[in-house]
N, C-alpha and C positions, 0 to 999 in steps of 0.2 A: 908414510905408513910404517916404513921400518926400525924409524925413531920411536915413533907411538906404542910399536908392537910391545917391549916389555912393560911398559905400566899398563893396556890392556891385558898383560897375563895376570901382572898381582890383583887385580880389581878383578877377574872373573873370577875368584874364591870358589872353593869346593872342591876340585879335581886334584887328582892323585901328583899331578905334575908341580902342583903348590905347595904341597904338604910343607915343605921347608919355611914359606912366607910365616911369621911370626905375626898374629894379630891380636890385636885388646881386644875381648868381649866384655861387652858393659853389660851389667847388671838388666835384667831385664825391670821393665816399667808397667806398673801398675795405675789404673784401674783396665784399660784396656791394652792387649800387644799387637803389634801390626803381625799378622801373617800370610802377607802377600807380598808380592812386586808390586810397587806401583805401577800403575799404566797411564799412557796419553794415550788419548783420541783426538785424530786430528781433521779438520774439517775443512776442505782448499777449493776455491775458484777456479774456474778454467778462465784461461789465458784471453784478450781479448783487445782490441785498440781501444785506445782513450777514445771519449766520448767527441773530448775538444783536442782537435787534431794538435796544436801546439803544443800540446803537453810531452806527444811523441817526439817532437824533436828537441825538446830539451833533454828528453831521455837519452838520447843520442845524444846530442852536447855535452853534458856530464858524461857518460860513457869515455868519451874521447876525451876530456881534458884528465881522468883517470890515469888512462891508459901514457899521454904524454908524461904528465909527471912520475907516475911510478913504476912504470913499463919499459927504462931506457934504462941502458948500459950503466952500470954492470947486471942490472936487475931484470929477468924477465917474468912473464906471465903468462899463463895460460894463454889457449885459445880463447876470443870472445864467445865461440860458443860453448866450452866447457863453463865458461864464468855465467851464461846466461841467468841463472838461478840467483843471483847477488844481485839482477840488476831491477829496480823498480819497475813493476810489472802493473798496468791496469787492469783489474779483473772484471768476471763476468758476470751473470747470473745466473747461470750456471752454474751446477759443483763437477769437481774432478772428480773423473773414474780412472786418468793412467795412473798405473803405481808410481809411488812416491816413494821417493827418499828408502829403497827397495822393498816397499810394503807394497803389497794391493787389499784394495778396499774390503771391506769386512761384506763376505756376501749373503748373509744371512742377519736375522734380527740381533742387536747384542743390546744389553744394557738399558731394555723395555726403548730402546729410537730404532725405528725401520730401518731398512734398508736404501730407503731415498736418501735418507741424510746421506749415505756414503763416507761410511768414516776411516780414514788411516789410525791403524793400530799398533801399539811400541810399546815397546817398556820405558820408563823414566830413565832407566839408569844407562842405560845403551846410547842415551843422547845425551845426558850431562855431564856420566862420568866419562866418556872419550873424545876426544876433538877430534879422528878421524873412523872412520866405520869404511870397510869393505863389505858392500852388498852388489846382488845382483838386483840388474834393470828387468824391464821385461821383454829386452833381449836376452834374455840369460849370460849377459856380460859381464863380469865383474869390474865395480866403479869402485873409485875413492871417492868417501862423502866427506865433506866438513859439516859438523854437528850442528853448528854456527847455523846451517844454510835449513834448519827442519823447520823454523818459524819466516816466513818473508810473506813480501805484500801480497800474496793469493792466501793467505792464510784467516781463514773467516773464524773460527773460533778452535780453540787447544782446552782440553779438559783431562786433568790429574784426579786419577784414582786409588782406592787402595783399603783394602778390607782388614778388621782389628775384631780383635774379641778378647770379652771378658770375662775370666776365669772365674769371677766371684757370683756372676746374673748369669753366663750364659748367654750372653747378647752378640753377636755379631751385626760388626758397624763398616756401614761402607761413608767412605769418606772423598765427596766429590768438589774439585776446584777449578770453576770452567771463566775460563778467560773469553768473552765477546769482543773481537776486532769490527769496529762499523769501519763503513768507509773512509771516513775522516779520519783515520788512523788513530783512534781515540779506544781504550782497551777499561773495559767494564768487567771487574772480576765479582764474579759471585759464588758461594758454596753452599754445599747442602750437608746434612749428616742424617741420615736414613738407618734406623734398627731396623732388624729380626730379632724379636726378643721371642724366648724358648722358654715356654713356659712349663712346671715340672713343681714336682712337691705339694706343699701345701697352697703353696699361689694356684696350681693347677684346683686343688681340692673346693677352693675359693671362687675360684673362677666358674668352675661346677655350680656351684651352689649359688652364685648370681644370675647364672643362663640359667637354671631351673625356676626363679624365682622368676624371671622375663617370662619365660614358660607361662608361668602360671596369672601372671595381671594378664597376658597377650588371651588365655583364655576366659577371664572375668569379662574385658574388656568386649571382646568378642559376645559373649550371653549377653554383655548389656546391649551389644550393636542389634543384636538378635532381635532382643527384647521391643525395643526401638522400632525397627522395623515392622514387628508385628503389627504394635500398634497405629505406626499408620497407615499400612493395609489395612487394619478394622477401619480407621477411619473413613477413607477412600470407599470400600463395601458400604458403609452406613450411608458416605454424601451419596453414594449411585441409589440406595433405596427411597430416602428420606428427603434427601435434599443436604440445604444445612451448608455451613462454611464447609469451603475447600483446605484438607492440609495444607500445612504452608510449604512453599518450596524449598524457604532457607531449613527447612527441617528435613527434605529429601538430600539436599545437599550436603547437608552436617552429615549426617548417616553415611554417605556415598564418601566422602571425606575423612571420617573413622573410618569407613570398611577398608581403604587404599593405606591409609596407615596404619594401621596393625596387621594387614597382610606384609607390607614393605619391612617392618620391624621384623615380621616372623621370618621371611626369607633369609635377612641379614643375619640373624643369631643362627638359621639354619646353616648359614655359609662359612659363618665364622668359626663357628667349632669345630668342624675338620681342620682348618687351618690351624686353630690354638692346640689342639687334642696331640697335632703330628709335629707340632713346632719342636721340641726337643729332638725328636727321630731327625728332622729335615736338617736343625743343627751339626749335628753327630755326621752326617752323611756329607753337609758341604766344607763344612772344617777339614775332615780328612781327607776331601778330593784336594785340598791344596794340599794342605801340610804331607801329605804321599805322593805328591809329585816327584819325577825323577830326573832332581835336577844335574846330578851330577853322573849321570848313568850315559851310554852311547846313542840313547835316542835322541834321534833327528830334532832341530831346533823347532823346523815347523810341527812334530807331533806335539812337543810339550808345550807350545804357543797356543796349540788346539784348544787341549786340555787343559790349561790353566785358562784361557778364557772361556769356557764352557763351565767351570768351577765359578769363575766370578758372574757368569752371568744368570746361573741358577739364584745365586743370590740378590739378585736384580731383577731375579722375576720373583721372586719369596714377597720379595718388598713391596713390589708392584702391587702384588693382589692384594696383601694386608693394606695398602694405603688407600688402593678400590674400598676397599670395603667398611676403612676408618673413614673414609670419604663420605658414602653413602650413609652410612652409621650418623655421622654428624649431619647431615643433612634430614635423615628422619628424627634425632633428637633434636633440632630446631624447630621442625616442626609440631611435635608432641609438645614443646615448650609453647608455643605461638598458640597451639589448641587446650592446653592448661590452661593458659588465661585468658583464654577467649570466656573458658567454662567458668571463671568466678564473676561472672556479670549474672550468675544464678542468684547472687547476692546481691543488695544496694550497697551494703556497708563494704566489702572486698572488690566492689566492680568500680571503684574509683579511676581504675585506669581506663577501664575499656570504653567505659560514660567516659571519660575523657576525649580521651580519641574520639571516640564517634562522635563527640558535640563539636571540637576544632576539625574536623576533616577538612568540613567546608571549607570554612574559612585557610586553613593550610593548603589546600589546595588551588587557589584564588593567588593566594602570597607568594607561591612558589613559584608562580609564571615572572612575578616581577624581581624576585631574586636571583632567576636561573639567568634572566636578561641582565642584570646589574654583573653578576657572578660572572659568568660567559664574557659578558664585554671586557671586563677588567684585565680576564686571562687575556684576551687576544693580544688587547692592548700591552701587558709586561712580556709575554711570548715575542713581539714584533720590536721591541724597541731594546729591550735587556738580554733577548735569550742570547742575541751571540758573545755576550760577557759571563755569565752565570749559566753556568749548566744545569742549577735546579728550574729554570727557567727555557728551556732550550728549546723544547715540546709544548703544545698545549696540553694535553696528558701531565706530564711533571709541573708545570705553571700551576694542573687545578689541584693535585695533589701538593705543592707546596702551600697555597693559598688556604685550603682546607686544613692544614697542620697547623701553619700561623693560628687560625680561628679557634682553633681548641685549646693552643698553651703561646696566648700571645707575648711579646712579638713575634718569634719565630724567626724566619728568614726575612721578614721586614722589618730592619733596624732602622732610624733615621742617622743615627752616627756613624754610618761604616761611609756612605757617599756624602759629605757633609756639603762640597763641591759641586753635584751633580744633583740639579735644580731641579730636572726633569721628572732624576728617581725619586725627590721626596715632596713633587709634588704628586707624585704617583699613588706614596706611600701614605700621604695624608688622606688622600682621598678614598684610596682602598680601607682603611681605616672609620672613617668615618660613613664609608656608607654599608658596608659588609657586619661592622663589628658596633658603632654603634646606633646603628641604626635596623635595620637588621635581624640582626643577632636577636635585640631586645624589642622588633618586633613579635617571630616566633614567641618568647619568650610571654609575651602579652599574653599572643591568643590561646596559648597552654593555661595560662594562671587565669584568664576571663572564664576558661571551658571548665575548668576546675572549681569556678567560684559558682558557675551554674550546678555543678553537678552538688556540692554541700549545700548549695541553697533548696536543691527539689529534694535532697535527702531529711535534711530539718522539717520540711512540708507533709512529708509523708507520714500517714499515719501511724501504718500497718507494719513502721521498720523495726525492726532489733536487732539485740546482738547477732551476731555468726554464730555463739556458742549455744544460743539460750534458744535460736530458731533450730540447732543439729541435736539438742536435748528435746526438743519439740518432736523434730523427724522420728527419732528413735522410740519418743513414747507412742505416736499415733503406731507407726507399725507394731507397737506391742501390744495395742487396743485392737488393731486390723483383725488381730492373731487370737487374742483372748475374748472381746466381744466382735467379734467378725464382723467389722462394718465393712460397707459399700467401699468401693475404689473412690479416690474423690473425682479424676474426671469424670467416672459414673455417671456419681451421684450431682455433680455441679449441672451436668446437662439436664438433668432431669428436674433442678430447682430451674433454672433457667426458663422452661418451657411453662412452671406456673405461672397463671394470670398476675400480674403485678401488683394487682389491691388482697391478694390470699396471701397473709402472714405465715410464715414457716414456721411450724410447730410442731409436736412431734407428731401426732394425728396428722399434718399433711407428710408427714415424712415416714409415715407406715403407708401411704395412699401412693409412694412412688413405689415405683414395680420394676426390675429390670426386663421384664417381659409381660404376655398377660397372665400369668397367674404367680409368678415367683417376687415377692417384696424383696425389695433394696434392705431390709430391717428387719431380722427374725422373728422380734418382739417389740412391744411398746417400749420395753425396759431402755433394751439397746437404743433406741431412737431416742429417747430420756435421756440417755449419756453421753447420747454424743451432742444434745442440746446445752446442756450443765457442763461439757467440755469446752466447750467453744465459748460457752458464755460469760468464761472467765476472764478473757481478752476484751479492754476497754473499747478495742476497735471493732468489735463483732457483736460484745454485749448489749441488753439494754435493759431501763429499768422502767419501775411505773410510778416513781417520786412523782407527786406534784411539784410543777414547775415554780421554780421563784426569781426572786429577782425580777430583770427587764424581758424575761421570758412570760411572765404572768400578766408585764402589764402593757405588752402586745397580742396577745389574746383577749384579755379585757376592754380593749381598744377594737380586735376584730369583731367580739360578739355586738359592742355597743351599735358599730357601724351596719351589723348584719339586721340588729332588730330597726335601724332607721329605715333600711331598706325597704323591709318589710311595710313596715306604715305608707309612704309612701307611694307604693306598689298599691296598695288597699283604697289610700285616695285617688291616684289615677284613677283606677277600677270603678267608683261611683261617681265619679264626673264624665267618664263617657258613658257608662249607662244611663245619667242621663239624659247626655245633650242627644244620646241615640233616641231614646223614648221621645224627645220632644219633636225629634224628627219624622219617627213615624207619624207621630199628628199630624202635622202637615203637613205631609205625602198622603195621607185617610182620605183630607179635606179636600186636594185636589183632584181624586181619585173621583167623586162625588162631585163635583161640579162638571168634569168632564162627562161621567153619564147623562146629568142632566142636561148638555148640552149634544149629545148624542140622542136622547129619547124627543127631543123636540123637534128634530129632522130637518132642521134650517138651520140659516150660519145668522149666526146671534151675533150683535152689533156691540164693538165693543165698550161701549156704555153702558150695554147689556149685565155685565159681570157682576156676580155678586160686593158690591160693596164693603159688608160688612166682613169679607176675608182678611184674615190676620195678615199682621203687616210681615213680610216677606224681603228675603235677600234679593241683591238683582241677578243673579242667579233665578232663583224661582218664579220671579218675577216673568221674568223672558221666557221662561218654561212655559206656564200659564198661557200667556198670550202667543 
């Protein structure tokens, strides 16, 4: 410690005891300057036996063969238990709560991570720039620490901090660098860089005038959800009077699904503009809680340790809520995106995607069960037999995300040349190959280009299709006809063509005879109903005309009348051939009618020799009758 002591003096810079120390100041660095201390966060195991008892005693083994070779005369060392902290440790699942390394645990929220984590808190430079530190334990004893000893095997993760701004935007950047120790002693660094940008001037004025404009579609949007819904309450009112189709439900849903999103929108713009409005104020205020700290004044180390982390952690909750609210924000504009193009299937010619989709579902749906099986097996399989060589393999997790990356920019991490050797891997990688990519792959690919080839085949079919541009020049005329000759609403008026007899041609005399009620017409005048007839019937698909037919049209009509007049004949001879084999009938039903009286007035049974003779000759039917 008392070797150490004077280079801890030149390195703690600022105090009046220094003033003599001569130092370079370098030029300050642009676009951003650090004005903070960096900080670690440290995050530690509690202590705990090995799981597999043999591990303990090699700890102990090593320990002692340590201690022989570097522990003997002339040389001595420590107590084993002051060195305990040097010696490999298995840890628990649990986190530490004793202080460390004379820190105790941070007991309040820091850095938007609770209080569970438990995290030891330090400056950077108190650990790298001294090799020993005099701190107290939490016996209030004073220790000599080796710097060396603030990372070891209870050490679950260390994360480096440290906040910059920029003189030119006004941004305040926090800059985090967090090292994950697994079990394996295997050390995963990751970093982030998180703004507070402050927004101020004309960006502010900008800014205004975008949320005003949200403002205002959020309220259009809104009247149309309105609008919407009125209409189908009428509907629903008319099906309980009338009867009649039931609204559909995908049309309650739609409504109920705009009303949650353009409320969601409005909330977020409501939330975010406090936040943007006071972003310059909030800057102003956490800049100088640092830069006004007093570092080199007689206040106690723990007050200024307070108060610079309560400076750094205001600005980690600044962030936190702006990135809530970027969060949410982007999740209602995917959504708005997702119901945009839901809405151009109001089109045939713009609804290419969503005809899409909707015609492969099925079938993607069906192909997915044998993909996710092909897919799934594959990983298990490279997971089980490679991961402990490749780390991008190590997890089924990384396996499916390495496999998915290969598929989009192949090869990827399946090369055949890297294992030229290992038979195993490439017949792995043939195979993953072959059934993922081309097979596959250019199955999906089918059933997208099959659904696509239906949907341009029923688009050519249809009559009724047009442009987008020439059907939105259409929209805009009929609403100026609505306006100028006040026609009917068309769902109106469709209902009410709907309910004429199907042999009554629409004309405008039946179209003064529709009524919205009993006495008010759909049609102020003949005129109007004229117009809207000579409107319509300008479209090949709605028009019609009174040409006589030609062509193979005239000479299937001439074919049906010819057929119609055979009919008739025909019908006409029937007709006097049963009247009359009927006539000829009643005679000889007369005759027998007449023999039977007379065999009645004679009041004896007449022998059948008796029978008149001369009776016309008769079926055996009539014959057996007779007799």
């Amino acid at each position: 410690f008392y070797q150490q002591r004077p280079v801890m003096a030149l390195k703690s810079g600022g105090s009046t005891a220094n003033s003599e120390v001569k130092r370079t100041l370098a030029d300050f660095s642009f676009p951003s300057m650090q004005i903070s201390p960096a900080l670690v966060t440290h995050q530690r195991k509690q202590k705990a036996n090995c799981s597999f008892g043999f591990s303990q005693d090699v700890i102990s083994k090593l320990v002692e063969y340590s201690e022989i070779f570097r522990c003997q005369e002339p040389y001595k060392c420590p107590s084993r238990e002051e060195r305990r902290g040097k010696f490999p440790t298995c840890p628990s699942s649990e986190l530490s709560t004793t202080p460390y390394f004379g820190t105790a645990i941070k007991g309040d929220k820091f850095d938007n991570v609770d209080t569970e984590s438990k995290l030891f808190i330090e400056y950077l430079s108190s650990v790298s720039w001294h090799e020993i530190l005099v701190r107290g334990d939490h016996t209030a004893r004073q220790s000599v620490l080796q710097s060396d000893d603030f990372v070891n095997s209870l050490t679950e993760s260390v994360s480096v901090m440290s906040l910059y701004y920029s003189i030119h935007d006004g941004i305040t950047t926090r800059l985090k660098v967090t090292f994950e120790i697994d079990a394996g002693a295997d050390v995963t660094s990751t970093h982030s860089i998180d703004n507070y940008v402050s927004i101020f001037g004309t960006t502010k004025t900008n800014y205004l005038f975008a949320l005003n404009m949200c403002y205002f579609s959020i309220g259009v949007m809104m009247l149309d959800n309105v609008l919407l819904g009125m209409g189908l309450w009428h509907d629903i009112v008319a099906y309980r009077k009338a009867g009649g189709p039931f609204p559909s439900i995908v049309s309650f849903l739609l409504v109920v699904v705009d009303t949650c999103v353009i409320l969601t929108v409005l909330a977020t713009s409501v939330l975010a503009w406090p936040a943007k409005a006071t972003s310059a104020t909030n800057t102003e205020a956490i800049v100088n809680s640092v830069l006004t700290l007093p570092w080199a004044t007689d206040v106690a180390y723990s007050d200024k340790k307070d108060d610079y982390l309560a400076a750094f952690d205001s600005v980690g909750t600044e962030i936190a809520f702006n990135e809530s609210v970027d969060s949410v924000s982007m999740i209602v504009a995917l959504v708005v995106l997702v119901r945009s193009i839901s809405c151009t299937a109001a089109h045939p010619r713009i609804a290419l995607l969503t005809s899409t989709v909707t015609k492969a579902i099925n079938d993607f749906l069906h192909f997915l069960i044998i993909c996710l099986v092909v897919y799934l097996g594959l990983a298990f399989v490279a997971t089980w037999r490679f991961g402990a060589k490749r780390e991008d393999l190590s997890t089924l997790a990384k396996t499916c995300q390495t496999m998915f990356d290969s598929l989009l920019g192949p090869p990827g991490a399946f090369t055949l040349y890297d294992n030229k050797e290992n038979l195993e891997y490439t017949y792995f990688v043939l195979l993953y190959w072959l059934s993922l990519f081309f097979f596959m792959l250019n199955f999906i690919l089918a059933i997208i280009v099959d659904a696509y080839a239906k949907v341009v085949e029923e688009n050519e079919a249809l009559e009724v299709e047009q442009s987008v541009w020439y059907d939105v020049a259409a929209s805009l005329r009929i609403c100026y006809f609505r306006w100028r000759k006040q026609w009917p609403k068309h769902t109106q008026l469709i209902k009410k063509i709907e309910g004429l007899p199907r042999s009554q041609p629409v004309t405008s005399v039946a179209l003064m005879s529709l009524a919205s009620n009993e006495t008010k017409p759909l049609f102020k005048n003949p005129d109007h109903a004229q117009h809207w007839m000579e409107y319509y019937a300008r479209y090949d698909f709605l028009g019609f005309t009174t040409d006589e037919p030609e062509g193979p049209q005239q000479e299937v009509l001439d074919r049906l009348e010819e057929m119609t007049l055979q009919t008739k004949t025909r019908f006409k001879c029937i007709e006097k051939v049963t009247e009359d084999k009927i006539g000829a009938l009643d005679r000889k039903l007369d005759k027998v009618l007449d023999a039977l009286n007379a065999i009645r007035d004679r009041q004896a049974p007449t022998p059948r020799s008796a029978l008149p003779d001369s009776l016309p000759e008769a079926s055996r039917p009539e014959r057996d009758f007779m007799e």
